[in-house]
FIGULUM-331375 format. One record per residue (C-alpha): residue number from 1; residue in one letter; chain; x, y, z. Coordinates in steps of 0.02 Angstrom, whole numbers, plus 50000, padded with zeros to 5 digits. Example, Ala and Ser with C-alpha at 12.3 -4.5 7.8 and 13.67 -1.06 7.14 Angstrom:
2
+-----+---------+--------+-------+-------+-------+
| num | residuo | cadena |  east | north |    up |
+-----+---------+--------+-------+-------+-------+
|   1 |       A |      A | 50615 | 49775 | 50390 |
|   2 |       S |      A | 50684 | 49947 | 50357 |
+-----+---------+--------+-------+-------+-------+
This chain:
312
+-----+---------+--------+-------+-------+-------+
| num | residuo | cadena |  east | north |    up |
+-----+---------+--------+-------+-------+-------+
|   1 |       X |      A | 46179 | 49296 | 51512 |
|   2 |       X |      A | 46305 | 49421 | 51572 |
|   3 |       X |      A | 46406 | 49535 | 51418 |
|   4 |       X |      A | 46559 | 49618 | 51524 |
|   5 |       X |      A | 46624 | 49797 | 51431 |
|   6 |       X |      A | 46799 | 49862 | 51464 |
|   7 |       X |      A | 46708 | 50024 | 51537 |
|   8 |       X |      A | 46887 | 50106 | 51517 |
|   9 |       X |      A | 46941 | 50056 | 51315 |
|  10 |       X |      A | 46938 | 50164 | 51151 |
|  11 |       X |      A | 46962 | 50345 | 51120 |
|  12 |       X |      A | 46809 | 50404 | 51182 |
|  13 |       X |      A | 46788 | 50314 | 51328 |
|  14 |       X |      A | 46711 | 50301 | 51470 |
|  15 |       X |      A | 46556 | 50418 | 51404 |
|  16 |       X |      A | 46525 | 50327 | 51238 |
|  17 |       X |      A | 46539 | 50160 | 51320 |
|  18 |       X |      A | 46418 | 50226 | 51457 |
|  19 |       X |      A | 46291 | 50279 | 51346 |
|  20 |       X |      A | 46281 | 50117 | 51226 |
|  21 |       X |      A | 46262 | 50020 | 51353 |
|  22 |       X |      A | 46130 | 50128 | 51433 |
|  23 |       X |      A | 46031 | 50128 | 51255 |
|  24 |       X |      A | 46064 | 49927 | 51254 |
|  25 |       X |      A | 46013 | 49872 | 51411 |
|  26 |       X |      A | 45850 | 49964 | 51365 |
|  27 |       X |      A | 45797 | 49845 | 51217 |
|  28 |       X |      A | 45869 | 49679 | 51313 |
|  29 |       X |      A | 45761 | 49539 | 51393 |
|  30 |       X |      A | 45772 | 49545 | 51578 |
|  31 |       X |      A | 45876 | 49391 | 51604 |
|  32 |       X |      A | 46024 | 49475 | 51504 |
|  33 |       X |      A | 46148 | 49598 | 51606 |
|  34 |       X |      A | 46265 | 49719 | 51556 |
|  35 |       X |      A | 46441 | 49703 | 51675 |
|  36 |       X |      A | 46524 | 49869 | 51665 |
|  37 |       X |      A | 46714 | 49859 | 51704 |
|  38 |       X |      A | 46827 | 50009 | 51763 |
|  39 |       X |      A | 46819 | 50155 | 51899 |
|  40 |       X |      A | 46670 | 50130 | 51978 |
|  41 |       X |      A | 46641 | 50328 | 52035 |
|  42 |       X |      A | 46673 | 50357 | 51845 |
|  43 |       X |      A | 46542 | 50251 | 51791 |
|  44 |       X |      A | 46429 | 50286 | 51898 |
|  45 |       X |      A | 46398 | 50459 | 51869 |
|  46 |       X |      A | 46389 | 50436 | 51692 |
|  47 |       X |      A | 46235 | 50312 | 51727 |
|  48 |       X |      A | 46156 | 50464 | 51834 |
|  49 |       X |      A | 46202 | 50574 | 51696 |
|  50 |       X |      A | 46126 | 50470 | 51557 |
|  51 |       X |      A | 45969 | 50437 | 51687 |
|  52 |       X |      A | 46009 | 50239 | 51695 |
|  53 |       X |      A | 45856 | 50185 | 51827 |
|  54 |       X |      A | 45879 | 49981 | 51797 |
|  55 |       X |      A | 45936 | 49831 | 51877 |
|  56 |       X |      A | 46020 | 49746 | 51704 |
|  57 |       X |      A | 46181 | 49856 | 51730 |
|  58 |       X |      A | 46325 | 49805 | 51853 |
|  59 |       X |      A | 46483 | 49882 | 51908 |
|  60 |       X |      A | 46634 | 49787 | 51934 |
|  61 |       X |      A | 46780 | 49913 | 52006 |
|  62 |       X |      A | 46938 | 49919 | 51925 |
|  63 |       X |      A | 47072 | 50054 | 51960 |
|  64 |       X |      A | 47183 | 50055 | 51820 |
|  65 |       X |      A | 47177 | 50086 | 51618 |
|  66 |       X |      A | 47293 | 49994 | 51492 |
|  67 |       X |      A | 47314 | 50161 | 51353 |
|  68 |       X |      A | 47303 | 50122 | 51173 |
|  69 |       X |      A | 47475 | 50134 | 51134 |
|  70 |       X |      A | 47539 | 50029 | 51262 |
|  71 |       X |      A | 47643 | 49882 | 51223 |
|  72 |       X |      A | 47487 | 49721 | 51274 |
|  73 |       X |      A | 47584 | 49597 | 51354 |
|  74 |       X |      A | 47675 | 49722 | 51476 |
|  75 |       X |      A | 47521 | 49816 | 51503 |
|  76 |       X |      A | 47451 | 49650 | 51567 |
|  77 |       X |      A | 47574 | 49601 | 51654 |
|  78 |       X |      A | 47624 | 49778 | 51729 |
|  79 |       X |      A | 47440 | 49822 | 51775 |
|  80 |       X |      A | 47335 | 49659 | 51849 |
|  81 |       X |      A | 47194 | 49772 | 51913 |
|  82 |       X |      A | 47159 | 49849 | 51751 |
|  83 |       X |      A | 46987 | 49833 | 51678 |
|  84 |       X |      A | 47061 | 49713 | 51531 |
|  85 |       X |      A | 47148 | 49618 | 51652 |
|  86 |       X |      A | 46977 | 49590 | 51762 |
|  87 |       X |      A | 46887 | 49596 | 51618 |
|  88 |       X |      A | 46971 | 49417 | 51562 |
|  89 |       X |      A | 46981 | 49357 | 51747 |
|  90 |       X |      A | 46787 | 49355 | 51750 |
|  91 |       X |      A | 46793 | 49261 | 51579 |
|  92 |       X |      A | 46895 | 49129 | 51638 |
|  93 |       X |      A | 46791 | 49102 | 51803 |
|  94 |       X |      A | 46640 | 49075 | 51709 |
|  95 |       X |      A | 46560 | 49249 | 51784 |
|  96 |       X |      A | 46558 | 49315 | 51608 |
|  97 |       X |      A | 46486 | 49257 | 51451 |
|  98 |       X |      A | 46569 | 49354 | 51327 |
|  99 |       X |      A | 46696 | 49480 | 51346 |
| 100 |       X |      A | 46703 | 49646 | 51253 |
| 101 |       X |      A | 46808 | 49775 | 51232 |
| 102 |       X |      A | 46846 | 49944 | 51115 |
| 103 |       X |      A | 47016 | 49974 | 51205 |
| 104 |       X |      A | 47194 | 49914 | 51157 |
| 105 |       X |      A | 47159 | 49753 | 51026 |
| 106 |       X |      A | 47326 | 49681 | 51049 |
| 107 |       X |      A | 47290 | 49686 | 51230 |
| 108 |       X |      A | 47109 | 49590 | 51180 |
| 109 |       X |      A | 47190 | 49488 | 51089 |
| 110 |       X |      A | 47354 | 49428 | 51216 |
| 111 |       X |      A | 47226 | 49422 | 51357 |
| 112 |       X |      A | 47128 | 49312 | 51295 |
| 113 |       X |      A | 47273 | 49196 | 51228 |
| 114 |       X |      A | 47356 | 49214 | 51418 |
| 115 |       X |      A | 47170 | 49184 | 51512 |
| 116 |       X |      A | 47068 | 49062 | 51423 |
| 117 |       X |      A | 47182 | 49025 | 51304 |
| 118 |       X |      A | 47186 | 48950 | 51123 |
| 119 |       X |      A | 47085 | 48788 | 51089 |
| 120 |       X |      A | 47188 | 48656 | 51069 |
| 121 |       X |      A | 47220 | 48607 | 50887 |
| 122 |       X |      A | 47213 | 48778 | 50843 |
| 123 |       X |      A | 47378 | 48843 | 50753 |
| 124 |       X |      A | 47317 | 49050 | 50760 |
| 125 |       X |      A | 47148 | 49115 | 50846 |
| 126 |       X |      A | 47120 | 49246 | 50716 |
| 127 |       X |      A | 46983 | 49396 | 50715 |
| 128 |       X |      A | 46835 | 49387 | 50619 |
| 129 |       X |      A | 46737 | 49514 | 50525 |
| 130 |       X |      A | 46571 | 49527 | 50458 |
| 131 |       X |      A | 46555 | 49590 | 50255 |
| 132 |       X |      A | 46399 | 49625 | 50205 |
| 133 |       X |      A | 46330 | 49546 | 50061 |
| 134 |       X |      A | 46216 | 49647 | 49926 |
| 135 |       X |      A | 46071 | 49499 | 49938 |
| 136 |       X |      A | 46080 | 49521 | 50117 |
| 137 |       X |      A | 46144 | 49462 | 50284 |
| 138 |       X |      A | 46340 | 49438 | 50300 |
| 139 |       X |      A | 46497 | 49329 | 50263 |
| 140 |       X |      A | 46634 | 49315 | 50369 |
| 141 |       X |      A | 46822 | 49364 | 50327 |
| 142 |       X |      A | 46957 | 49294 | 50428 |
| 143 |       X |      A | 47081 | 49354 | 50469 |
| 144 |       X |      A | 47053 | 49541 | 50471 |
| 145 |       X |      A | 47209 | 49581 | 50590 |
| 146 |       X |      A | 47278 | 49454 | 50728 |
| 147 |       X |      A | 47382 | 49366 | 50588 |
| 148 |       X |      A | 47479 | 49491 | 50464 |
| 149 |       X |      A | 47576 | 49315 | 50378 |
| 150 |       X |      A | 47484 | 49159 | 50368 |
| 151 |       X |      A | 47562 | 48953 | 50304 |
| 152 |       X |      A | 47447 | 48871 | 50210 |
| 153 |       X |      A | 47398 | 48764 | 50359 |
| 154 |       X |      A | 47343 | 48891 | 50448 |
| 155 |       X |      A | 47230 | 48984 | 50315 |
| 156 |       X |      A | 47167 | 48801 | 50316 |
| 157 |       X |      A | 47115 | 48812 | 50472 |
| 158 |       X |      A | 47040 | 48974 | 50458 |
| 159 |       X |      A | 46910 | 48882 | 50332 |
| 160 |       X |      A | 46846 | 48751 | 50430 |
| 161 |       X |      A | 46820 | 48873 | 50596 |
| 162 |       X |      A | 46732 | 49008 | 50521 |
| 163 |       X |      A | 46650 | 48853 | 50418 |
| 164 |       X |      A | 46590 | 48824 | 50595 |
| 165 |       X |      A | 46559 | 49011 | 50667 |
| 166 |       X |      A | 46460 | 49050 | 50511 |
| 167 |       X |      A | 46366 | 48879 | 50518 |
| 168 |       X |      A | 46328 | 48922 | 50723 |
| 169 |       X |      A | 46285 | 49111 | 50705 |
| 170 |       X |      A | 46179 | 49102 | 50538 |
| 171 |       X |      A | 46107 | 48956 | 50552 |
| 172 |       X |      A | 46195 | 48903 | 50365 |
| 173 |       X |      A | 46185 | 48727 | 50357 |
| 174 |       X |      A | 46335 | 48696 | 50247 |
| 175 |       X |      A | 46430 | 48862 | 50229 |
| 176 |       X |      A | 46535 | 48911 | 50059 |
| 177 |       X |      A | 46718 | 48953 | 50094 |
| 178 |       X |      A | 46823 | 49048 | 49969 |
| 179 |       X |      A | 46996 | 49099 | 49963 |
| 180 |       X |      A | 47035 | 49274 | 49936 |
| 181 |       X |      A | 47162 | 49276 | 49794 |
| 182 |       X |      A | 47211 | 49379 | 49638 |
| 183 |       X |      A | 47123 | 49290 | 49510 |
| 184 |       X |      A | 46992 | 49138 | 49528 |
| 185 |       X |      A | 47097 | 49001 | 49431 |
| 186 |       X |      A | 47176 | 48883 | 49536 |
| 187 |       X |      A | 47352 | 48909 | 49474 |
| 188 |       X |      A | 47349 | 49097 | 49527 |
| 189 |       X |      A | 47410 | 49186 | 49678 |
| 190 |       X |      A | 47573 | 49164 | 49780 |
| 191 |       X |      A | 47631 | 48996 | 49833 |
| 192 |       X |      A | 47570 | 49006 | 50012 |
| 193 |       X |      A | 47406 | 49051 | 49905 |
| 194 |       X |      A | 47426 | 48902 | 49798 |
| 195 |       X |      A | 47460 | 48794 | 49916 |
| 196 |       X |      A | 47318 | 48833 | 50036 |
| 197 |       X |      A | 47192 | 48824 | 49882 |
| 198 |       X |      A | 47248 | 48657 | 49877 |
| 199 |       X |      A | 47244 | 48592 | 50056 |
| 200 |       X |      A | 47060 | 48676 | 50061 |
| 201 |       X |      A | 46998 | 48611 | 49891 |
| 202 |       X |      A | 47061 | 48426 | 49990 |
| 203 |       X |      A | 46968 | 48467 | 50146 |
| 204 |       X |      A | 46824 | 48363 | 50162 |
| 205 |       X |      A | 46750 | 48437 | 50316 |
| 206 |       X |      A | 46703 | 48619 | 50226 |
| 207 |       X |      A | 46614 | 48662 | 50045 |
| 208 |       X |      A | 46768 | 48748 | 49964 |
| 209 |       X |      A | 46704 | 48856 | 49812 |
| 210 |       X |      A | 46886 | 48911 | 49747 |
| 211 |       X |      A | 46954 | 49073 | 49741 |
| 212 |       X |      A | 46854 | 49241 | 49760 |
| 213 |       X |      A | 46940 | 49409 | 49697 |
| 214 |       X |      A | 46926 | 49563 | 49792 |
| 215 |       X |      A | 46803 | 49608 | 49677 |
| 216 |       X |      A | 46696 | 49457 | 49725 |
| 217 |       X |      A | 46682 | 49515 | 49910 |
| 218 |       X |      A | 46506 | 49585 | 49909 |
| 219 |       X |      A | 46422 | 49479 | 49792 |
| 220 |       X |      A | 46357 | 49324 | 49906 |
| 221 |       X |      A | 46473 | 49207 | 49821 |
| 222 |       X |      A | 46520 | 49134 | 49962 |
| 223 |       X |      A | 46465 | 49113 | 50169 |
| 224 |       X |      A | 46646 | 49112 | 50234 |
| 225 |       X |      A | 46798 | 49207 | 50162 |
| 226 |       X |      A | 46979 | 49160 | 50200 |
| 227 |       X |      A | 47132 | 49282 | 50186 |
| 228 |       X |      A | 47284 | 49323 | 50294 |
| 229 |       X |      A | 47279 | 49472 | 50432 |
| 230 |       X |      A | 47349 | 49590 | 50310 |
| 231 |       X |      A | 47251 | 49563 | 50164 |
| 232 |       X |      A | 47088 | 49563 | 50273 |
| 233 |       X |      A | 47135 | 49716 | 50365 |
| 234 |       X |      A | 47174 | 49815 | 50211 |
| 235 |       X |      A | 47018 | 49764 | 50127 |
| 236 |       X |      A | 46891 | 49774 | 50280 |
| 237 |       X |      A | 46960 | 49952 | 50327 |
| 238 |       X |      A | 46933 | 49984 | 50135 |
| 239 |       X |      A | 46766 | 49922 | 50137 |
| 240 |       X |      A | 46713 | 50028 | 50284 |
| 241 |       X |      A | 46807 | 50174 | 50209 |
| 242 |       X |      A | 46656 | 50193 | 50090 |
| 243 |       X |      A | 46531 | 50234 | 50195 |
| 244 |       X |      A | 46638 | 50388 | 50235 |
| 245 |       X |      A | 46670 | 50439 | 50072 |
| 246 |       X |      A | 46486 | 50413 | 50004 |
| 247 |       X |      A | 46458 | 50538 | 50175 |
| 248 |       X |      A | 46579 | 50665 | 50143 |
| 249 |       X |      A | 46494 | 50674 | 49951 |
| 250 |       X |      A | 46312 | 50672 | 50037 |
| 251 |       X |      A | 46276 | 50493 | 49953 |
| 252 |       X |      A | 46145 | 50392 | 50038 |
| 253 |       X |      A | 46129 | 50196 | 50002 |
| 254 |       X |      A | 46050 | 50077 | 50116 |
| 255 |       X |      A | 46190 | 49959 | 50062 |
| 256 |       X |      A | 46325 | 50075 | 50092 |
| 257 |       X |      A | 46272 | 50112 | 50264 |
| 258 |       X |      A | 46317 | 49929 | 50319 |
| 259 |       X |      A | 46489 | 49946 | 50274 |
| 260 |       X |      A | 46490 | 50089 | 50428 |
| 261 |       X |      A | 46589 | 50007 | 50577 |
| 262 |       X |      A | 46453 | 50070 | 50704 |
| 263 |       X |      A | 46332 | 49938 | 50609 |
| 264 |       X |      A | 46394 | 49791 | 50671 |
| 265 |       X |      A | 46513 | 49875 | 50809 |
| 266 |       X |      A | 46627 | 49735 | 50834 |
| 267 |       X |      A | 46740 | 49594 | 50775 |
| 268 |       X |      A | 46744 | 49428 | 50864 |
| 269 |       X |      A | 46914 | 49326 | 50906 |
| 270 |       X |      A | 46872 | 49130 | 50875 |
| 271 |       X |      A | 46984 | 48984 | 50916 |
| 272 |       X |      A | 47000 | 49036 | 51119 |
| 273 |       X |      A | 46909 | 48936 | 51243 |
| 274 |       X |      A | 46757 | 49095 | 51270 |
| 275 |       X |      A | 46666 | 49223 | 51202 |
| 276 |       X |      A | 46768 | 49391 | 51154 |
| 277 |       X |      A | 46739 | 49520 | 51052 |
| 278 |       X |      A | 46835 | 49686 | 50994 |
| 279 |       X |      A | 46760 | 49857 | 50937 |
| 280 |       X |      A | 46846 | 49980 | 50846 |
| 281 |       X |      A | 46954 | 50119 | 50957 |
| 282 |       X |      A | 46845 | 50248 | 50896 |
| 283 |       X |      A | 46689 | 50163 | 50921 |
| 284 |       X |      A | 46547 | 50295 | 50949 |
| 285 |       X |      A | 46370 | 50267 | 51074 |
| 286 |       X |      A | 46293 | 50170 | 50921 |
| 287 |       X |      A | 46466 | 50063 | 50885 |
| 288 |       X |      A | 46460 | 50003 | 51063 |
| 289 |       X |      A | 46244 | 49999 | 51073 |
| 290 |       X |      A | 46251 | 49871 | 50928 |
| 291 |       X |      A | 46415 | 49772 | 50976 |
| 292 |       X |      A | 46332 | 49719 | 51118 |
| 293 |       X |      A | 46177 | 49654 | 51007 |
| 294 |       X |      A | 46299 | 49556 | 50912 |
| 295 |       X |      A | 46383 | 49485 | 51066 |
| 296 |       X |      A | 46208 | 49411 | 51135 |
| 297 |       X |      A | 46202 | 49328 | 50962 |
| 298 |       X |      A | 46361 | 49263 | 50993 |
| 299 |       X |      A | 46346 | 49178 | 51167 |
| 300 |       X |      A | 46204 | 49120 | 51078 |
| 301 |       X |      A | 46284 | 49028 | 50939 |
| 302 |       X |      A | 46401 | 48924 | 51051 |
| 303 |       X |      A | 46522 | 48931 | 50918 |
| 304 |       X |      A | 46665 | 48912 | 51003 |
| 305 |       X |      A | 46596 | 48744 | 51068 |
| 306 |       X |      A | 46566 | 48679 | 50912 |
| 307 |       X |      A | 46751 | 48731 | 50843 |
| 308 |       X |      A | 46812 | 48646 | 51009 |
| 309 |       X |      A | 46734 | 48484 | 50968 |
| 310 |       X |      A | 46747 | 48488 | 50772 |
| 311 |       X |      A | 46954 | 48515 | 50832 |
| 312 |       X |      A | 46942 | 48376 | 50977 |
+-----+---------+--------+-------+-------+-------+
């Protein structure tokens, strides 16, 4: 298995990057490499600084650096050698198994749909992220960005692939899917609310358990949670907003610690034809460390292949 990192991406790059993925290629079996992407000289003397002495860790050169604030689709069409732009050309030619990045998300995100592209049948690829649940483990909330308005069909859709991702990654045999609404009765909620309640409750191919309030979102009522990408942005930056607060007050909770982004360190886009995954700009050593843990568990899954042929 080879995880490729845009070396390059998120505000503290290229040291943090450097330095997770020296601390993760520590704790990984020996078939599993690390493919760092960006300026080579760069990265290489931050693997002499952080005393990297392995053979799991390769270098692919890039020269330039799509910036954060740059508008994605003419950064990726203005700068080809970039390490996003590589990054995506060694997903597409099978020489990566995942694809990860903490840089520019739109630019994640319109790589991806310009490289491997969207599977077909699917209306919106959207971004997943993983809520933890207070009996344990994690459901999955999509969309949490990629998708700020939604039609009913499409929040539709949303259930029955991250039906599938959640089925693939946890091992859930039949997966609950709610609806995140403003109340749990069916008649409640806008009518592109209403109307997707409807075309999920009709769905046959997922276990639809109705609405869920925002209330609901940490009490294991359901496996698979469906909003738009402004609603599940607003509440998953909320959520992880807590673990700061309970910090800044000097409150320690085991279950408030999992709601810190560096737990999980990354979000994955589903309904492309590959593996990618995002990471928060600011994503620190330990953000990046366990993104890369989760993006093993993803090639693993072969979720993508599954939503291909549920969609085929």
């Amino acid at each position: 298995m080879k995880i490729g990192i845009d070396a390059m991406g998120g505000d503290f790059a290229p040291d943090a990057i450097i330095e997770g993925a020296v601390n993760a290629a520590s704790q990984l079996p020996p078939d599993i490499h690390i493919v760092l992407i960006g300026k080579q000289d760069v990265i290489n003397a931050l693997l002499e600084k952080y005393n990297y002495q392995g053979s799991q860790i390769e270098v692919v050169h890039a020269e330039e650096v799509v910036e954060m604030g740059e508008h994605p689709t003419k950064a990726l069409s203005q700068k080809p050698h970039s390490s996003i732009s590589i990054g995506f050309k060694l997903l597409k030619d099978k020489q990566l198994d995942i694809f990860c990045g903490a840089g520019n998300t739109g630019a994640m995100h319109v790589g991806a749909l310009f490289s491997i592209k969207a599977i077909e049948g699917i209306i919106r690829p959207a971004i997943v992220g993983f809520v933890p649940q207070k009996k344990g483990g994690h459901a999955v909330m999509l969309d949490i960005g990629a998708n700020a308005d939604c039609k009913p069909e499409v929040l539709e859709q949303f259930g029955v692939i991250g039906s599938i991702f959640a089925q693939q990654t946890f091992q859930i045999e039949r997966p609950r899917v709610a609806l995140m609404n403003i109340g749990e009765e069916e008649q409640k909620g806008s009518v592109v609310a209403q109307a997707a309640h409807q075309l999920l409750k009709d769905n046959t191919r997922i276990h639809f358990v109705g609405n869920m309030e925002g209330g609901d979102m940490f009490d294991d009522k359901a496996d698979v949670i469906v909003t738009d990408g402004f609603t599940g942005n607003a509440l998953f930056k909320l959520a992880e907003s807590f673990y700061d607060v309970a910090k800044e007050r000097g409150i320690q909770d085991d279950f408030i610690d999992k709601m810190n982004y560096e737990s999980v360190g990354g979000s994955s886009i589903i309904g492309v034809n590959g593996n990618v995954m995002i990471a928060h700009g600011i994503s620190s050593a330990i953000a990046i460390k366990n993104m890369i843990t989760w993006a093993r568990k993803q090639v693993e899954s072969h979720a993508y292949v599954q939503i291909a042929k549920a969609l085929s």
